[in-house]
Structure formats: structure tokens, C-alpha cells
N, C-alpha and C positions, 0 to 999 in steps of 0.2 A: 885239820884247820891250819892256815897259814901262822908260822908266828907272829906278836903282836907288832914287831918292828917295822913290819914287812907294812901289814895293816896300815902303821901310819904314817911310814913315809910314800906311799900311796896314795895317801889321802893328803897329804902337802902337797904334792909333786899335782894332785885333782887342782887344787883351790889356789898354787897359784898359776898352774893353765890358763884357769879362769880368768882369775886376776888379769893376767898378762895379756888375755885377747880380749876384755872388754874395757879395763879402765882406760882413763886418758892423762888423770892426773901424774905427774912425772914422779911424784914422790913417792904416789900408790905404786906406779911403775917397779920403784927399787926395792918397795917393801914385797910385793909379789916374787921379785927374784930372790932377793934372801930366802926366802918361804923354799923357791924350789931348789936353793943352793942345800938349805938347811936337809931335804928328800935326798938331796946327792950324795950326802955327807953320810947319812946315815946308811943308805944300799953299799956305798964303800968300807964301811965300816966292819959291816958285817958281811960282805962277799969277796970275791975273789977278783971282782971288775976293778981298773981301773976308773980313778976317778974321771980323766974325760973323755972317754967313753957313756960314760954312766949319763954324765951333764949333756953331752952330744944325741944322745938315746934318749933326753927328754928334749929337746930343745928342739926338734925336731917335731913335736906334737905339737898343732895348736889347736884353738877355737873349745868348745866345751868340753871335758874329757870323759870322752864314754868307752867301757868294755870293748875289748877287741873280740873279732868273732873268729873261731876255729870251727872247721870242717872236718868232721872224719867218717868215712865209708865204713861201712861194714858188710861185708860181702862171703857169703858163706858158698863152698861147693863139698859137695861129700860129707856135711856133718863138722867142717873145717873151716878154720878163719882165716881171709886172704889177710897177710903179712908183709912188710917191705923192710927193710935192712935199711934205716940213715945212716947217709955217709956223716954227719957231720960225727955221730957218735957208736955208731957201729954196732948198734941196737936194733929193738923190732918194734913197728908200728901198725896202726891201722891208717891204709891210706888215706893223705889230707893235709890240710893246710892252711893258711887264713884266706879268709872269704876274701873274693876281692870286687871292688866296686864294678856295676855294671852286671854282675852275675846273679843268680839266685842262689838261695843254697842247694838245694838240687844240683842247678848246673856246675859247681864248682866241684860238688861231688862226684861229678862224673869224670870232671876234666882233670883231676887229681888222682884218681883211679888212672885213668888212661895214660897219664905222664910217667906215673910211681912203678906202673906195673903193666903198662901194656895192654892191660884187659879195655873191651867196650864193657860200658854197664848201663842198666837204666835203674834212677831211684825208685825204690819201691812206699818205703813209710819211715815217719823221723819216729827212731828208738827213743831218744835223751836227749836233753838241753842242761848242762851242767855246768858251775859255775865251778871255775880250776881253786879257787881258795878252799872250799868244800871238799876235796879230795885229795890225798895224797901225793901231790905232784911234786915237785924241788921247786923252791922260791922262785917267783915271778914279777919284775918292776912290775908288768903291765895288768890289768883287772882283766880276765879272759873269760867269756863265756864259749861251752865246748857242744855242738851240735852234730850231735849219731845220726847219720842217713844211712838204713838198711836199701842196698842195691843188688840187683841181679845181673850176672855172666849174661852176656847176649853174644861176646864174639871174642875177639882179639887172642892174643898169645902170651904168655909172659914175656917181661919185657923190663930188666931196670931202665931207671931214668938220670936221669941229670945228677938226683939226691939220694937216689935208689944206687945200691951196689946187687940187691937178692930178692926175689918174689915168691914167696912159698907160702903154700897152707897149713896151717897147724892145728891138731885136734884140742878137747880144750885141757888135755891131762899132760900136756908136750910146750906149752907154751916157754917161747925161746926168750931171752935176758931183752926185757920192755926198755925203749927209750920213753923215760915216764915223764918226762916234759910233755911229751906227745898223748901217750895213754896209761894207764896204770892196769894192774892185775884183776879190780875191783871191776875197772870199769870193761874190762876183756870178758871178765865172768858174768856181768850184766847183759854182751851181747848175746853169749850165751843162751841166757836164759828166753831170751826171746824168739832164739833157735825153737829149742824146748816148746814155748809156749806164747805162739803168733799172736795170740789176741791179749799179749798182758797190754795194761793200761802205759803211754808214753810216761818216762822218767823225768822229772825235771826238779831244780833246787828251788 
């Protein structure tokens, strides 16, 4: 579980989004931005962001504030989990990314496969829908919801990409140092399992 600091300046930085895209009154106006000064004050507190950065990263959001949504493949060949190397941290993931408008999730899983690693794939079934506070991740400003699309090799080649430096499969007793922003160990052994056993029921928080 996230800790509780995280929790509430989250939930400031929510109410006064709100505040800020609906009211009119000028004084609500200033009272809503304290609220999200007060959400700035606290993520800087406690991390290693600059404060405006941090102010910049919310100010940036407007209109009602909802969960942002993550994509990640899971793509199995040989009994092994396709893997990609981020450059930003030089870590292993499962390929993906945030959803972006206009797409399905499907389609973004596929075009996120294809960027990260070169491979064609086509989605097969959603593994999980999991909510990143609920798991082990490293602090997050944003409230993320994380969506497992199991996909199949149909073609292409390995291939880094733009974010990618490595493309490799790994068995599940060999797994390489997780970039756990992206995935975590729990949730690698969960695709796992569905390896194992096709018909378990989808995962969701």
C-alpha cells in the first residue's frame, strides 16, 4: 500500500482540480489553488522532485481528475516473458505505456509491443486491471490504473526502440533487475501463472 502521505496529497491535488475547472467564484479560485500548493508542498517534502517541477506536473491537469490508464503486454514464446530494457532507468519491463486517446486498449498493446521490441502481435485476453497503489510500486503523484493484455508473436523481429536499449525473453526463475514503476516481481509471477493455467479467472483490485 502506498504510504499515507502520498494518499493525501493526491487527494488535494483531486479536489482542487476540481475546484479549479469548475468554480467561478474568484475567491473559491484562490482557495482551490492553496489546496493544490498545499499537494505540492507535501510530494516535495517528501521526494526528491523539485518543487516546480512538481507544481508544473500538476498544473498541467485539468477538468475532473481521473486515474490515468497503463498498458502492458504480456507476451509469452518458449515458456518465457518478452522483456525490454528502459532507457530512462536501465531496468526490465513488460512492454507498454499509457493508453493514449483515440486507441483501444488492445490497440495500444500492440503498438507498444511493436515500438519497444520490434515484434507484430495480436491481443489475445485481458489478464489484470490493477490499481498501482495496491502493489508494490515506488511513489506515484498520479492515481494509475495497470491493464495486463496477454498477446501472441504473429511476426516481426526483435528490435529496441526509441525507450528500448534490449529485447529479450526470460524464463520465470531468471527474471532480470524490474523497472517497478512499470512492473513489479508479484505482478511478473501473476503472468506467470496464467501461463500455467489459461483459464484462471481475470485479476482485478
Amino acid at each position: 500500500m502506498e504510504p499515507k502521505w502520498l494518499d493525501w496529497a493526491k487527494q488535494l491535488q483531486s479536489i482542487a482540480q476540481a475546484g479549479l475547472t469548475y468554480s467561478k467564484d474568484v475567491y473559491d479560485l484562490e482557495r482551490f489553488e492553496l489546496i493544490r500548493n498545499i499537494s505540492v508542498d507535501i510530494l516535495a517534502h517528501h521526494t526528491d522532485t523539485d518543487r516546480p517541477v512538481i507544481k508544473d506536473l500538476f498544473a498541467g491537469e485539468t477538468g475532473y481528475a481521473t486515474p490515468k490508464v497503463d498498458i502492458r503486454a504480456v507476451v509469452f514464446m518458449d515458456d518465457k516473458i518478452l522483456m525490454v530494457r528502459e532507457n530512462t532507468d536501465g531496468n526490465w519491463a513488460l512492454p507498454g505505456g499509457w493508453a493514449d486517446i483515440g486507441h483501444a486498449p488492445s490497440e495500444v498493446a500492440v503498438k507498444e509491443v511493436k515500438e519497444e521490441s520490434g515484434f507484430n502481435v495480436k491481443p489475445i485476453k485481458v489478464l489484470a486491471v490493477t490499481d498501482k497503489k495496491c502493489h508494490p510500486h515506488p511513489p506515484s503523484a498520479f492515481h494509475v490504473y495497470k491493464i495486463f493484455i496477454q498477446c501472441e508473436i504473429i511476426g516481426g523481429q526483435p528490435a529496441k526502440g526509441i525507450e528500448t536499449s534490449e529485447v529479450k525473453f526470460f524464463a520465470e526463475n531468471e527474471l532480470p533487475p524490474l523497472s517497478t514503476a512499470r512492473n513489479t516481481n508479484t505482478q511478473i509471477e501473476m503472468a506467470f501463472k496464467y501461463l500455467k493455467n489459461p483459464h484462471e479467472a481475470v485479476y482485478f483490485d
